[in-house]
Backbone as ProteinMPNN parsed JSONL, in Angstrom:
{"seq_chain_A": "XXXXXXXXXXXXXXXXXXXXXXXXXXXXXXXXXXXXXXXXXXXXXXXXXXXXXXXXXXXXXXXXXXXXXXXXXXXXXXXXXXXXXXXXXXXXXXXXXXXXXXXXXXXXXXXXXXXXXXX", "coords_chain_A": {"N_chain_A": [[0.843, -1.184, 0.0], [0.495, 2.264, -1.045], [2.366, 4.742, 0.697], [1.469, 7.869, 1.793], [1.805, 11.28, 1.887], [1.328, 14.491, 3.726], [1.824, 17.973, 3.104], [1.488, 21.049, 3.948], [1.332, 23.937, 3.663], [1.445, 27.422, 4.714], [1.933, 30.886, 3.865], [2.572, 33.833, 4.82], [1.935, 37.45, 5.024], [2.854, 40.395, 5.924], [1.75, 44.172, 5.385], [2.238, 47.527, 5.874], [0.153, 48.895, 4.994], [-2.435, 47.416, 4.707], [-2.879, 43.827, 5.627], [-1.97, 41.109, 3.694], [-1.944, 38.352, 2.51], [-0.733, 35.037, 1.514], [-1.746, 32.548, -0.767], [-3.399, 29.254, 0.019], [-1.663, 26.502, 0.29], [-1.555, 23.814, -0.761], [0.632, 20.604, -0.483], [0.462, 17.053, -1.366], [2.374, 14.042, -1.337], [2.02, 11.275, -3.961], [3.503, 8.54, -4.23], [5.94, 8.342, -7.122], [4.979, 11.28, -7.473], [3.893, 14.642, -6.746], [1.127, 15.91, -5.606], [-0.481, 18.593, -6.232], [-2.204, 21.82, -4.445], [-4.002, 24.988, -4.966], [-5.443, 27.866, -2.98], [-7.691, 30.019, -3.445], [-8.136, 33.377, -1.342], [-10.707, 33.294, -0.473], [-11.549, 30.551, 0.082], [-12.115, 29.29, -2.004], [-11.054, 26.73, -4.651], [-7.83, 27.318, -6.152], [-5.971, 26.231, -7.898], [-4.961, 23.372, -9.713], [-2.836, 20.514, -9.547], [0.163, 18.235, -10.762], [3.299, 17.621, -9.752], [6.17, 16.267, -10.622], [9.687, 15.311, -10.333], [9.853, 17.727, -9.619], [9.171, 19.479, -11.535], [6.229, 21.056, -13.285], [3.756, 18.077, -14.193], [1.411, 16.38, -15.754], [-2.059, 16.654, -15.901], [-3.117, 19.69, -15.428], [-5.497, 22.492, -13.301], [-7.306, 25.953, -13.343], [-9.159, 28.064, -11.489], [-11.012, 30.918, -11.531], [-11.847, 33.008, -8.573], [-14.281, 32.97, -8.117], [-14.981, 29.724, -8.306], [-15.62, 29.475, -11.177], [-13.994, 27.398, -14.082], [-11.079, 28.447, -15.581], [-8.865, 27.288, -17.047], [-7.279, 24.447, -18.503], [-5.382, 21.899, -19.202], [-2.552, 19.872, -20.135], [0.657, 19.159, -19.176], [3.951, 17.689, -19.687], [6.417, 16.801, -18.186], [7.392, 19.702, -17.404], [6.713, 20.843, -19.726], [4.168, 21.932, -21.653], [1.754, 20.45, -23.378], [-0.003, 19.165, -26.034], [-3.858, 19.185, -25.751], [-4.824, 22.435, -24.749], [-7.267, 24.322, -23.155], [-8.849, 27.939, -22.571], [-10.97, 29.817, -20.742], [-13.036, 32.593, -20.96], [-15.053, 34.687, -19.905], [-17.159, 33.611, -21.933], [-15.887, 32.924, -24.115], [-13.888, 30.498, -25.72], [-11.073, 29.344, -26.164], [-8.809, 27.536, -27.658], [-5.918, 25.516, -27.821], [-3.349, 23.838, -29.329], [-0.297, 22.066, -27.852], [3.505, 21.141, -29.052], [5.835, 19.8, -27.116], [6.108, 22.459, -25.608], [5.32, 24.679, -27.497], [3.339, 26.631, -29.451], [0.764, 24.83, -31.663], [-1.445, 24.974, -33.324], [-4.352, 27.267, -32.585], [-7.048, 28.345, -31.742], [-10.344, 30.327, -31.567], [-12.778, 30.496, -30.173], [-16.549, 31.712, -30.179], [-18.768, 31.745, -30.506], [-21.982, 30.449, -29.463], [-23.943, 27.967, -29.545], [-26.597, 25.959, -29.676], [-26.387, 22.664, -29.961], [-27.309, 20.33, -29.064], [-30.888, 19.247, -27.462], [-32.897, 17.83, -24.771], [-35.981, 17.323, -25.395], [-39.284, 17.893, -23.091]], "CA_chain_A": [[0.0, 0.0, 0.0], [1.22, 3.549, -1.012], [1.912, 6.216, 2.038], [0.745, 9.289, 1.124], [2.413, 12.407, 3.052], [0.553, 15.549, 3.265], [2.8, 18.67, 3.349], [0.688, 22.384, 4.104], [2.2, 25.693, 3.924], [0.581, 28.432, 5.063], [2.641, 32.11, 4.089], [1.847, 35.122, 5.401], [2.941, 38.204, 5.136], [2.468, 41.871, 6.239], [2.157, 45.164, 4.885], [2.114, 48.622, 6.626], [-1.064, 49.786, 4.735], [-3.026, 46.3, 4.706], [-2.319, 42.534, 5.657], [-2.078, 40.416, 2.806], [-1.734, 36.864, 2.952], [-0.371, 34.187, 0.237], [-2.775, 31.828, -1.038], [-2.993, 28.379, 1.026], [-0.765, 25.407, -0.639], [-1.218, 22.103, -0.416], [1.387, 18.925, -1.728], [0.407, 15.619, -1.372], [3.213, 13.283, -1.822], [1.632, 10.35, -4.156], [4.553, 7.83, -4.926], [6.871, 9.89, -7.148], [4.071, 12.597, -8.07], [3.062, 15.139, -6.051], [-0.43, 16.684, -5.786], [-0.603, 20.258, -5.797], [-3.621, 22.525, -5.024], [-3.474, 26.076, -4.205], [-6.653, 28.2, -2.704], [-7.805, 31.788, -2.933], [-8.248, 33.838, -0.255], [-11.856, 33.025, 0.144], [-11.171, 29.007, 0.044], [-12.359, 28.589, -3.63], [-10.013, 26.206, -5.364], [-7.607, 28.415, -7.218], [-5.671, 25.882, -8.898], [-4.52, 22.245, -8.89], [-2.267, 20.173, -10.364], [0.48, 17.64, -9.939], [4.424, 17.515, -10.181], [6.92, 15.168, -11.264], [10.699, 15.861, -10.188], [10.211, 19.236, -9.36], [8.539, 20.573, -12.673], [4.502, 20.28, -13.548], [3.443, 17.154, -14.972], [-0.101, 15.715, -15.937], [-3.278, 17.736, -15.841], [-3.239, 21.467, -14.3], [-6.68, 23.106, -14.152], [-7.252, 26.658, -12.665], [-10.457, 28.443, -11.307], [-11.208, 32.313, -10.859], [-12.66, 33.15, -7.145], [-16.258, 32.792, -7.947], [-14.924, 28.895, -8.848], [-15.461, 28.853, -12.863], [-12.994, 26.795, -14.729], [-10.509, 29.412, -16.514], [-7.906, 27.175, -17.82], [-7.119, 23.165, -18.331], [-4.125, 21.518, -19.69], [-1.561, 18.834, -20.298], [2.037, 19.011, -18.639], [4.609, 16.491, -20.094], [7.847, 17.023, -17.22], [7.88, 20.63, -17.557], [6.195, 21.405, -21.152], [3.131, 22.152, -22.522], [1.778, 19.33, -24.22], [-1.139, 18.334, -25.783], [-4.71, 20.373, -26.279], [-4.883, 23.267, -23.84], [-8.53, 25.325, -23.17], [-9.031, 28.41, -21.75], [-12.333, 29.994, -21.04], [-13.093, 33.772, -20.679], [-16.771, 35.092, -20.382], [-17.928, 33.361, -22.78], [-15.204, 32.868, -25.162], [-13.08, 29.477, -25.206], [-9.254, 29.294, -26.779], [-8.495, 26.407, -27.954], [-4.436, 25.916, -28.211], [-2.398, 22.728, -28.86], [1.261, 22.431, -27.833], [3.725, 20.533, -28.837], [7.005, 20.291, -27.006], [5.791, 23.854, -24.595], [5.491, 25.692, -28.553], [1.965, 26.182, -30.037], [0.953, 24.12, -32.926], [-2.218, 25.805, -33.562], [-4.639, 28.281, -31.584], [-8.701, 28.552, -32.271], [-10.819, 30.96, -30.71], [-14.729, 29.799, -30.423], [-16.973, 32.683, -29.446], [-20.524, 31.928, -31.184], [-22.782, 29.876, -28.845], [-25.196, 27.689, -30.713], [-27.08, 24.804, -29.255], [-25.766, 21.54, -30.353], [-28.794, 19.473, -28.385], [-31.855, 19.688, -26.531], [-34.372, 16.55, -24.746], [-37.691, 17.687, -25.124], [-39.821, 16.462, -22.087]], "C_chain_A": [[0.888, 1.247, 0.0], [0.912, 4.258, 0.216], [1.688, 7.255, 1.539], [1.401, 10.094, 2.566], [1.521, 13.853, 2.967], [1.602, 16.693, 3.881], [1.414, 19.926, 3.026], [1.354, 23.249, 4.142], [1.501, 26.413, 3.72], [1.494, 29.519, 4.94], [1.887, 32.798, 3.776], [2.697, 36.14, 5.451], [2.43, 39.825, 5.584], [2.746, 42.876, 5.259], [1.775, 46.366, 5.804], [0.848, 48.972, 6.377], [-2.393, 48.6, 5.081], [-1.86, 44.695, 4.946], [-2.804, 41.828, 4.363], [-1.724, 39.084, 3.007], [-1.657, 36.08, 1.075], [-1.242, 32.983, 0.467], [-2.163, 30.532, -0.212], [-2.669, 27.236, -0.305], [-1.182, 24.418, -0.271], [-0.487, 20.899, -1.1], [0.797, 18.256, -1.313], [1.336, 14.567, -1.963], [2.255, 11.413, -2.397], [2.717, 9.437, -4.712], [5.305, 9.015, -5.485], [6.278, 11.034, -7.821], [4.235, 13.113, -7.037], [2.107, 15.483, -6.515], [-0.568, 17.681, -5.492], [-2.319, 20.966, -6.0], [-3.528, 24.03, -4.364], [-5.103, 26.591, -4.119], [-6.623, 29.719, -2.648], [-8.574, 31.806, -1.834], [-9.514, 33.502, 0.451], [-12.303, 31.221, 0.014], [-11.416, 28.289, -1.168], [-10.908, 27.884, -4.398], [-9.139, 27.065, -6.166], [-6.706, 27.543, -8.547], [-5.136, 24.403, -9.024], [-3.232, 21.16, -9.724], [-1.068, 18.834, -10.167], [2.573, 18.104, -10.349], [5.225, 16.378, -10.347], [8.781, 16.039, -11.45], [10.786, 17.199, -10.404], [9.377, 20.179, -10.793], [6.906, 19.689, -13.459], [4.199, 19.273, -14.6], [2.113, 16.622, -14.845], [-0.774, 16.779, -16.255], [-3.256, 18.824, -14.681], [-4.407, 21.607, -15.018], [-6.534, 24.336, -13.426], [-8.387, 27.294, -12.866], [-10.363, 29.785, -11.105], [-11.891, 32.06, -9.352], [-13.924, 32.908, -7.18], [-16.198, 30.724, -8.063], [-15.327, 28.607, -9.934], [-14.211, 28.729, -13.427], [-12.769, 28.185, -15.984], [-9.463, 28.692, -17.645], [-7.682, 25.183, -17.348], [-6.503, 22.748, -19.213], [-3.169, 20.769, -19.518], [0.067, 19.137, -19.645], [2.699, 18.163, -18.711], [6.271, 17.501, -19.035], [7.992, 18.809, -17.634], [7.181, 21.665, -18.722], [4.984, 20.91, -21.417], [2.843, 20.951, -23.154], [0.024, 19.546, -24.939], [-2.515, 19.688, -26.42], [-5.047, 21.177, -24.959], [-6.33, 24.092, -24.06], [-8.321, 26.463, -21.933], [-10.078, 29.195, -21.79], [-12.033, 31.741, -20.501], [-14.383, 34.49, -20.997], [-17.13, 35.27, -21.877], [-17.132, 32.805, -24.327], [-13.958, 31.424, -24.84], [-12.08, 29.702, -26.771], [-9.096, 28.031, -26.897], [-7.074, 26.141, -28.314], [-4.173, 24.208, -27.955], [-1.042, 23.161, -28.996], [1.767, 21.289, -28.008], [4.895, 20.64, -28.7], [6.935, 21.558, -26.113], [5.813, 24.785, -26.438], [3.832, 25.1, -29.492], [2.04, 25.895, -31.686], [-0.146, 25.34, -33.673], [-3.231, 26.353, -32.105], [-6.178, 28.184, -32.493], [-9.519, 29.023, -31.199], [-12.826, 30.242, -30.932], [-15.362, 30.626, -29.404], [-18.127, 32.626, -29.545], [-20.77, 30.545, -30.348], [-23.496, 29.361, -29.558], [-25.501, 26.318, -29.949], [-26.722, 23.791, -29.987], [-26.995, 20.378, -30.175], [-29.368, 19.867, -27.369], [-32.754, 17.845, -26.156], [-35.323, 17.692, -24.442], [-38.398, 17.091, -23.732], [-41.208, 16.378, -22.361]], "O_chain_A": [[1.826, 1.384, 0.785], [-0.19, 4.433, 0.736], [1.888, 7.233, 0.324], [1.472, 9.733, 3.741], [1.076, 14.127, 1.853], [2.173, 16.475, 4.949], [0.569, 19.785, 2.142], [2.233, 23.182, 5.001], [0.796, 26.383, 2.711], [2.223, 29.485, 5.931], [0.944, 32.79, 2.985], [3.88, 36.05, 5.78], [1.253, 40.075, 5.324], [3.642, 42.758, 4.423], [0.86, 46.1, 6.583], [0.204, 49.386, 7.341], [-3.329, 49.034, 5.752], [-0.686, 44.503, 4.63], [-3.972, 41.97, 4.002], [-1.019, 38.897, 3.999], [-2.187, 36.381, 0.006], [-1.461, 32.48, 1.569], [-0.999, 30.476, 0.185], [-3.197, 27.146, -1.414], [-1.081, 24.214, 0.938], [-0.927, 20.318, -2.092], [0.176, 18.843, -0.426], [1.079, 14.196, -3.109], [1.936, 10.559, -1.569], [2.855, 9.623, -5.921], [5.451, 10.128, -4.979], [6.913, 11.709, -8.631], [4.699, 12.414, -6.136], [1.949, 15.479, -7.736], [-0.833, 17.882, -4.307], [-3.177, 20.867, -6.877], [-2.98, 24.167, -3.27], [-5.966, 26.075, -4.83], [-5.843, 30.455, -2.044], [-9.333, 30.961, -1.359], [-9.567, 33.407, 1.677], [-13.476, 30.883, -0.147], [-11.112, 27.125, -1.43], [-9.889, 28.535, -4.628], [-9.773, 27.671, -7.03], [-6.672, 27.9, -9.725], [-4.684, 24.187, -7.899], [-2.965, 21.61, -10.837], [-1.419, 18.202, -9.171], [2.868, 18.897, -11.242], [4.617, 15.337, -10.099], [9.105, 16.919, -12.248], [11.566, 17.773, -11.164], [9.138, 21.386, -10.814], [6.61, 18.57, -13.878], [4.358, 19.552, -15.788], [1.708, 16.417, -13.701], [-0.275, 17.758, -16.809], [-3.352, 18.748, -13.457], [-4.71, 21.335, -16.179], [-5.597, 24.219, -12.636], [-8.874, 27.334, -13.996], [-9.438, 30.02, -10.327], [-12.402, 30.977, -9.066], [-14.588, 32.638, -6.179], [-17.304, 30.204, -7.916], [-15.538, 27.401, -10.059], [-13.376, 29.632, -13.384], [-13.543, 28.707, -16.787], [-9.208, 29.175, -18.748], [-7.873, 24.718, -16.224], [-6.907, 23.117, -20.316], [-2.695, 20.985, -18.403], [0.491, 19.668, -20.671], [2.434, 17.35, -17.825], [6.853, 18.546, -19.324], [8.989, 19.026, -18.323], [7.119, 22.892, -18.657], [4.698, 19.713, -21.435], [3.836, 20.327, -23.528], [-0.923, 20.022, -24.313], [-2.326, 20.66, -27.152], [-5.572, 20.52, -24.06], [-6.514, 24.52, -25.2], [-7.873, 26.24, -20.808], [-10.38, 29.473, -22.951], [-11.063, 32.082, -19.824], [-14.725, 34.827, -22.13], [-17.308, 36.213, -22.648], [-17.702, 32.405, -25.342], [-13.269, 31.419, -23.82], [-12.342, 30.06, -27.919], [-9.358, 27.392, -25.878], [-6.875, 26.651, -29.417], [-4.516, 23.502, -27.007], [-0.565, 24.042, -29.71], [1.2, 20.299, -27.547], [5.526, 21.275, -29.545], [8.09, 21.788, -25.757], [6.589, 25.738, -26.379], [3.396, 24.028, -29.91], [2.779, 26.325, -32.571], [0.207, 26.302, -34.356], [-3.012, 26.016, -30.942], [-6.272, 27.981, -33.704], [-9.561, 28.457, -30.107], [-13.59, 29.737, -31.754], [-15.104, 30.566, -28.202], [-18.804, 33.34, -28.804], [-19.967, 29.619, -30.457], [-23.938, 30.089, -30.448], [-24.534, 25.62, -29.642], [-26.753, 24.195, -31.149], [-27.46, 19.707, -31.097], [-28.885, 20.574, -26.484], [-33.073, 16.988, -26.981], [-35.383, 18.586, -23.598], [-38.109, 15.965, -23.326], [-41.89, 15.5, -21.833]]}, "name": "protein", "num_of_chains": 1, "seq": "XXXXXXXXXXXXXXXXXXXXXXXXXXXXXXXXXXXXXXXXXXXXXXXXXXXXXXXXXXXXXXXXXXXXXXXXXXXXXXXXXXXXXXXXXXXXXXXXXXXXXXXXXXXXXXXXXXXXXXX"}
């Protein structure tokens, strides 16, 4: 059975005019991944992801504060891989990479129903 380690870091920091505080971290040591997830200030997921000797590997996704999905994407040891989306009221990006260098890029902005069940 795998151990699993859970590592938290909490930084904090001051300022003269306001306190500010750095978003809350979390690793998870899974075998030789980790599990990364970081949180905005008001505990909404802000972003998650995993690593692999020190530089991001697998699936990263990342959320604005209200929690809607802004961005989701492939990580091969470090690089870009793969088909990348990112969403922006209302407008989705479509980008593949290959190698961390884009192949192509497609913007999709027109809404159109695709399907409906009747009831």
């Amino acid at each position: 059975m795998k151990k699993c380690f859970i590592y938290i870091i909490f930084l904090t920091f001051g300022s003269s005019l306001a306190q500010d505080k750095e978003p809350k971290r979390i690793f998870i040591q899974e075998g030789e991944i980790i599990k990364f997830e970081e949180y905005h200030d008001n505990g909404i997921l802000s972003q998650t992801g995993y690593f692999l000797d020190g530089k991001n590997h697998g699936i990263w996704m990342s959320y604005n504060s209200q929690g809607i999905k802004l961005s989701k994407g492939v990580y091969d040891k470090g690089k870009k891989t793969d088909r990348w989306f990112f969403w922006n009221e209302g407008i989705l990006i479509e980008v593949d990479y290959k190698n961390n260098i884009i192949q192509t890029a497609t913007k999709w902005d027109k809404a159109e129903l695709l399907a409906s069940k009747d009831d």
